[in-house]
C-alpha positions, 0 to 999 in steps of 0.5 A, a space after each residue: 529932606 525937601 525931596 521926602 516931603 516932596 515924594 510923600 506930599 506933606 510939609 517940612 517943618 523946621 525947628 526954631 532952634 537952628 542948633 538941635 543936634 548942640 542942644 542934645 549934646 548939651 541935654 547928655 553933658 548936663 546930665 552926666 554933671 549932674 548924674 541922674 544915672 548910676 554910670 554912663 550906661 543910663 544914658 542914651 549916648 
């Protein structure tokens, strides 16, 4: 990431929260429990 920021000559910000990639995952389970969808279909997993 430090080399793309680097080579277009801008910033890299980073996230408060450490753990994004477990917070999406978590985002996609809270949804199927509490099922907004119709099927697994309307997800984006």
């Amino acid at each position: 990431m430090q080399i793309q920021a680097d080579l277009l000559n801008c910033p890299v910000k980073r996230p408060k929260a450490s753990e994004t990639t477990a917070l999406g995952a978590a985002s996609i389970w809270r949804g199927l429990a509490v099922k907004p969808w119709s099927d697994r279909g309307g997800s984006a997993a």
